[in-house]
C-alpha positions in Angstrom: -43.0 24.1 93.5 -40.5 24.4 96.6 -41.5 21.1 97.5 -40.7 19.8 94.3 -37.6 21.5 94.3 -36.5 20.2 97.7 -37.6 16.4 96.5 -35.6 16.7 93.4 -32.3 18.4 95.8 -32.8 15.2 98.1 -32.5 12.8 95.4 -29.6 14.3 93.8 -27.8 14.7 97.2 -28.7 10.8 97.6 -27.4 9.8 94.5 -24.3 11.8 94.4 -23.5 10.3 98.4 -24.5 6.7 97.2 -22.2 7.0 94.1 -19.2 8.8 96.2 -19.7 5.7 98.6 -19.3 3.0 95.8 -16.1 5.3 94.2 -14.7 5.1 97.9 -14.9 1.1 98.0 -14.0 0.5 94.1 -10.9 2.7 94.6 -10.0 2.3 98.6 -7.8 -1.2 97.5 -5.9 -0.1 94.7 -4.7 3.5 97.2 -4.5 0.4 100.3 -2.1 -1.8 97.8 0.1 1.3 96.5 0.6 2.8 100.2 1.5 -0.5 101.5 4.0 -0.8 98.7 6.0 2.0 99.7 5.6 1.5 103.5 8.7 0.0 105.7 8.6 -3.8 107.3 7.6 -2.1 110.4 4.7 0.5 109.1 3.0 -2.7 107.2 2.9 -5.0 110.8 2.4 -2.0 113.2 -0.7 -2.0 115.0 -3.4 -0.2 114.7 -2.2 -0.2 111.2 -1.8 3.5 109.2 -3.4 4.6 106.3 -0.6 6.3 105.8 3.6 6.1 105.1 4.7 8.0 107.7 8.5 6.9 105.9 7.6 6.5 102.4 10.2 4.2 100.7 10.8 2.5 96.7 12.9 0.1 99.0 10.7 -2.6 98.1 10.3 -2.1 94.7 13.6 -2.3 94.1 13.6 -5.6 96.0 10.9 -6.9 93.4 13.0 -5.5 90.6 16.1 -7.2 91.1 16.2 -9.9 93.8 13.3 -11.8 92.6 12.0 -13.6 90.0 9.3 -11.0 89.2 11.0 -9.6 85.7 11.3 -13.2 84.6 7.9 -13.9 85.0 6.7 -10.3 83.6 8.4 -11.0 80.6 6.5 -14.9 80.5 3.7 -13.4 81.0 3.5 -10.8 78.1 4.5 -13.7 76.0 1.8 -16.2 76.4 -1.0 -13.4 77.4 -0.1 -11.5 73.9 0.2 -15.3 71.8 -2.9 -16.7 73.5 -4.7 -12.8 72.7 -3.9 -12.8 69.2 -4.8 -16.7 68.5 -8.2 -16.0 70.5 -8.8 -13.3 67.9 -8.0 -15.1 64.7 -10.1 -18.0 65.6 -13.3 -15.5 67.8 -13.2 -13.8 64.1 -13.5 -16.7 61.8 -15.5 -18.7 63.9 -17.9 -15.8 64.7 -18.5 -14.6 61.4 -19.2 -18.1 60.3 -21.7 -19.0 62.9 -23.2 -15.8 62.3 -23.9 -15.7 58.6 -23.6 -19.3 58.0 -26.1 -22.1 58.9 -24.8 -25.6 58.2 -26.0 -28.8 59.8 -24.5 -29.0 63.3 -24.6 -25.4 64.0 -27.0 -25.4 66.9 -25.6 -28.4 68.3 -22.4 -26.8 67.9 -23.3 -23.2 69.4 -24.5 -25.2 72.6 -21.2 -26.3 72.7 -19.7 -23.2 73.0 -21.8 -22.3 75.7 -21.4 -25.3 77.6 -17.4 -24.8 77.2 -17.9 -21.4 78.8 -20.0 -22.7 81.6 -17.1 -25.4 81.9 -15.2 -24.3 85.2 -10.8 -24.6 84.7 -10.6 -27.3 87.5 -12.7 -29.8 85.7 -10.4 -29.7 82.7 -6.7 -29.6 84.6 -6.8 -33.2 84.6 -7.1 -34.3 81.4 -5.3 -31.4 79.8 -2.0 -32.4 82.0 -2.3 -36.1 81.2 -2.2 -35.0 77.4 0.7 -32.5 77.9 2.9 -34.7 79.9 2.3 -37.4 77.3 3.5 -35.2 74.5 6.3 -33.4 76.4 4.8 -30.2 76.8 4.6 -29.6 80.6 6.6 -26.5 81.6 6.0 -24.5 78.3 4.8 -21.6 76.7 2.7 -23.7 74.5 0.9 -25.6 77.0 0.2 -22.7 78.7 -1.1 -20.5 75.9 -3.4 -24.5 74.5 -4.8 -23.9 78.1 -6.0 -20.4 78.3 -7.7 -21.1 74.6 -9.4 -23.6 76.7 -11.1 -20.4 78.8 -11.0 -17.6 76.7 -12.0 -18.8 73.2 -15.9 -20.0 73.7 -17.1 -16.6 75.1 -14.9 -14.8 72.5 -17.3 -16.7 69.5 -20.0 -15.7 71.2 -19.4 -12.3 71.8 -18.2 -11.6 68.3 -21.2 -14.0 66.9 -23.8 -11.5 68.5 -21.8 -8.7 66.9 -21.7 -9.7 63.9 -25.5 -10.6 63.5 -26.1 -6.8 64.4 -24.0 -5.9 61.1 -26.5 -5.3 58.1 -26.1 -8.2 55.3 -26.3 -5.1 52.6 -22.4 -4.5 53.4 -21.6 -8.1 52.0 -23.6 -7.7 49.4 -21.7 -4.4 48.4 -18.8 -5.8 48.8 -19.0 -8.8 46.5 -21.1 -6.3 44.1 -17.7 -4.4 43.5 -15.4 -8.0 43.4 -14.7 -8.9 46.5 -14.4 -12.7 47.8 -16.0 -13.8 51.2 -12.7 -13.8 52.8 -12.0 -10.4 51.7 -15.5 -8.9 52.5 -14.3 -10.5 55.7 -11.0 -8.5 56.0 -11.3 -5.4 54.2 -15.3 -4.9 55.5 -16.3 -6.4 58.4 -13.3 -6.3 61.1 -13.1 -2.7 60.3 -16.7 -1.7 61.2 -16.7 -4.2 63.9 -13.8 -2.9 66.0 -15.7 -2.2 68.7 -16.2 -5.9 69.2 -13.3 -7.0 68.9 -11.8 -4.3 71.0 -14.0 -5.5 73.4 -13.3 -9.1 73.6 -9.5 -8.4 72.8 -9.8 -6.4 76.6 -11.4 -9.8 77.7 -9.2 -12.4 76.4 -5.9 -10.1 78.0 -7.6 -9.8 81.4 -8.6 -13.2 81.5 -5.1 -14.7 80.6 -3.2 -12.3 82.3 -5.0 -12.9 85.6 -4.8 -17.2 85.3 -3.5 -18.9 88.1 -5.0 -22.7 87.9 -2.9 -23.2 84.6 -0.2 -22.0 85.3 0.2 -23.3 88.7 -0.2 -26.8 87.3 1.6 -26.7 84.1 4.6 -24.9 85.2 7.6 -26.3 87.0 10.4 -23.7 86.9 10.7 -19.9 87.1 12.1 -20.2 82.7 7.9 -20.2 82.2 6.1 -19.5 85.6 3.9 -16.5 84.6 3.2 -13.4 87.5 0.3 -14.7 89.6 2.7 -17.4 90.5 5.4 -15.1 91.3 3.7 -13.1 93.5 2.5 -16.0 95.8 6.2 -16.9 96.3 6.5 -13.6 98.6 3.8 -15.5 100.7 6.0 -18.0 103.0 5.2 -20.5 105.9 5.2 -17.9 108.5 5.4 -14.8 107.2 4.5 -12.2 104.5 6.3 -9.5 102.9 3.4 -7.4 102.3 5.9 -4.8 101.3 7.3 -6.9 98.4 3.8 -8.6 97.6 2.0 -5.2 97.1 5.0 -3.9 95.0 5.2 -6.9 92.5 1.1 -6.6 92.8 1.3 -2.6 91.7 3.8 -4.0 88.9 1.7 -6.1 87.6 -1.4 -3.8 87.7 0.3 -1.5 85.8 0.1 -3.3 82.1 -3.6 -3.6 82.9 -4.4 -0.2 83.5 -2.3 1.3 80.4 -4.1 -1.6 78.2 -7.5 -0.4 79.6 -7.0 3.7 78.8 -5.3 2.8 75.7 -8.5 0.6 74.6 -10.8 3.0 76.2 -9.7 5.5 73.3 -10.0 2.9 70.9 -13.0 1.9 71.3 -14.9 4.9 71.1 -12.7 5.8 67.9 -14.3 2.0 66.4 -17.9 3.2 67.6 -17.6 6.5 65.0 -15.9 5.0 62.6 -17.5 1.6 62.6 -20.8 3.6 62.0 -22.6 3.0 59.7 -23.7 6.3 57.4 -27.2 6.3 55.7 
């Protein structure tokens, strides 16, 4: 019994070090990033560097704030992440629920497709999707950017929300058009609201994925009126030198949205997993 006892002790003590270990390495850069934000120029180049602000400072926050381009580009950013979120959504939903409950000719053929967009890496397509802009006048604007990141977010969101919504039972729709409804408003008033979870879920992908893009908007950008955040950022990166100070600030700035949009969702999500239940 004791040496059962001691066995079971040794594998908890394991697990509990192994786990503290990975909670020290997920969350060591995000504590690295803040205290280098606050630190002065010559706490961020001293060496051995600190793991500490010895003269903590919001000195370059405020250099961020308002002697940069950094608000411009927040505010760019929120509109073509939101636009290109909410397109992704309208066209994951549709799309899903009509590869899921539909079969048509072409529906295999055009499932592969999907996949094979996914698999599709952002530098292949550049290219050809400047060529087209610049021949229609689009380079250096909110559309082109948001056309893009459809590019990259829309195949896995049909996919995601197509294996959701084959887990739904079919006895809903039935239901539904039982007491009157059409497909399209079995659709609205039915199936989004006990899939929520799903399309919580690829909302949180679709955001994270446009809000991180840098290929795009590198490419397809050429003034600060549309240059979205990650390009900001690598503007406090010069030929010689680095303002870590200012780079980490704009970097906990932009972090921030992120995080809020995560706890926010978090609650969501597990409010569309009891209400999206379904009750025998």
């Amino acid at each position: 019994m004791r040496n059962k006892k001691g066995s079971f002790i040794a594998k908890a003590t394991g697990s509990y070090l192994t786990l503290l270990v990975l909670i020290v390495f997920s969350v060591f850069p995000a504590l690295w990033m803040f205290v280098t934000s606050i630190k002065t120029p010559e706490e961020n180049f001293s060496i051995p560097p600190t793991l500490l602000a010895e003269h903590p400072t919001f000195a370059n926050y405020s250099k961020v704030l308002t002697e940069s381009g950094i608000p411009r580009a927040f505010i760019n950013s929120i509109i073509v992440t939101c636009s290109a979120t909410a397109v992704t959504l309208v066209i994951a939903i549709l799309a899903g629920y009509g590869f899921a409950r539909y079969r048509f000719r072409g529906s295999n053929i055009m499932s592969s497709g999907l996949l094979y967009g996914q698999m599709m890496p952002g530098v292949v397509i550049i290219i050809p999707l400047y060529m087209v802009f610049s021949k229609i006048n689009l380079i250096d604007t909110y559309l082109a950017m948001i056309i893009a990141d459809l590019a990259i977010t829309v195949p896995m969101a049909v996919i995601m929300l197509r294996s959701f919504f084959e887990t739904l039972p079919r006895e809903l729709e039935e239901a539904a058009k039982l007491d009157g409804l059409s497909s399209l408003g079995t659709l609205i008033r039915i199936i989004i609201p006990v899939s929520m979870p799903g399309i919580i879920a690829v909302s949180m992908y679709a955001f994270l994925n446009i809000w991180e893009e840098f290929l795009f908007a590198l490419n397809l950008t050429n003034s600060d009126h549309v240059r979205t955040l990650p390009i900001a950022i690598n503007y406090f990166s010069g030929e010689f030198v680095i303002d870590w100070g200012a780079m980490m600030s704009a970097s906990m700035i932009v972090s921030m949205p992120v995080l809020i949009i995560f706890l926010l969702c978090n609650k969501f999500f597990v409010k569309g997993l009891s209400d999206g239940s379904v009750k025998g």
